[in-house]
C-alpha positions in Angstrom: 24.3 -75.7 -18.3 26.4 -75.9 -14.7 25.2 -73.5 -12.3 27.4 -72.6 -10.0 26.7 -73.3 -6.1 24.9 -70.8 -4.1 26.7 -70.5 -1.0 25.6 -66.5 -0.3 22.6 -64.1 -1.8 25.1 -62.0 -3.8 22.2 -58.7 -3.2 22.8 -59.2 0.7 25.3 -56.9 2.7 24.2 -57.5 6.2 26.8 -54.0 7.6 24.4 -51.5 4.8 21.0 -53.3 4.5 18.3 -53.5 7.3 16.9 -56.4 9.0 14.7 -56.7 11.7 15.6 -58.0 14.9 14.3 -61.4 16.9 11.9 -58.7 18.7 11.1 -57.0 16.2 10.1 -60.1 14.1 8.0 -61.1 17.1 6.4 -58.2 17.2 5.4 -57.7 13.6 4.1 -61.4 13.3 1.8 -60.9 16.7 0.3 -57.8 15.1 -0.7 -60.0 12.3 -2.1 -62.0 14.4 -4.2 -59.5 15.8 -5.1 -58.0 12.8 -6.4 -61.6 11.5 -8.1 -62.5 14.0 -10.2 -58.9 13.6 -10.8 -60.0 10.4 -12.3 -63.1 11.1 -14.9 -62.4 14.1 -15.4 -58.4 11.8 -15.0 -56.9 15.5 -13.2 -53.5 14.7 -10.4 -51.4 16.8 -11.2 -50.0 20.0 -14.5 -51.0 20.3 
């Protein structure tokens, strides 16, 4: 069976769905970061 090519996600409408911006991105992966590397030395929030 042909399939057809893929040139677009036909689910995407970048005007009516979110995306996060270069910042934002930045910011969520840093916190991730952060939140790993808690997890590996078990040191805990504000302490």
């Amino acid at each position: 069976m042909a399939m057809p090519e893929k040139e677009e996600l036909p689910f995407f409408d970048p005007d009516t769905d979110e995306t996060m911006s270069k910042n934002e991105q930045i910011e969520m992966y840093e916190a991730w970061a952060e939140y790993r590397e808690k997890l590996r030395t078990g040191t805990k929030p504000n302490k």
